[in-house]
C-alpha positions, 0 to 999 in steps of 0.5 A: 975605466979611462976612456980613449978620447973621443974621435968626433971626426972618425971615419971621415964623417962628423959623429952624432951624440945619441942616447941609449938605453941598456940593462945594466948587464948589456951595459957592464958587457959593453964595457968589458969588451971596450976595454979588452979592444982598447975602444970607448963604447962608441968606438965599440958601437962603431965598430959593430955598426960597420961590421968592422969586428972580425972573428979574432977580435971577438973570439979575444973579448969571448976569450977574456970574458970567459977568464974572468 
């Protein structure tokens, strides 16, 4: 999967690198719906942070999830 470069200025803020940890299913699902949006999976985590995902971009990743 090719990411998006990255925005370390986005929202008008700088961006902080931080670590995480998942299981390798959470992982391979972040990357899923990533890249149904068209996101990296910071943009991702951003995006739900700031409760910016409505309900049309989640019924999209729900919908591509279930087709695959």
């Amino acid at each position: 999967m090719t990411r998006p470069k990255a925005d370390r200025e986005g929202y008008g803020e700088k961006k902080d690198r931080v670590n995480i940890t998942l299981t390798p299913t959470a992982q391979r699902l972040l990357d899923q719906q990533a890249s149904v949006l068209g996101v990296s999976r910071s943009e991702l985590i951003e995006q739900i942070a700031r409760g910016l995902l409505g309900s049309y971009p989640q019924a999209k990743v729900l919908g591509e999830f279930c087709a695959n």
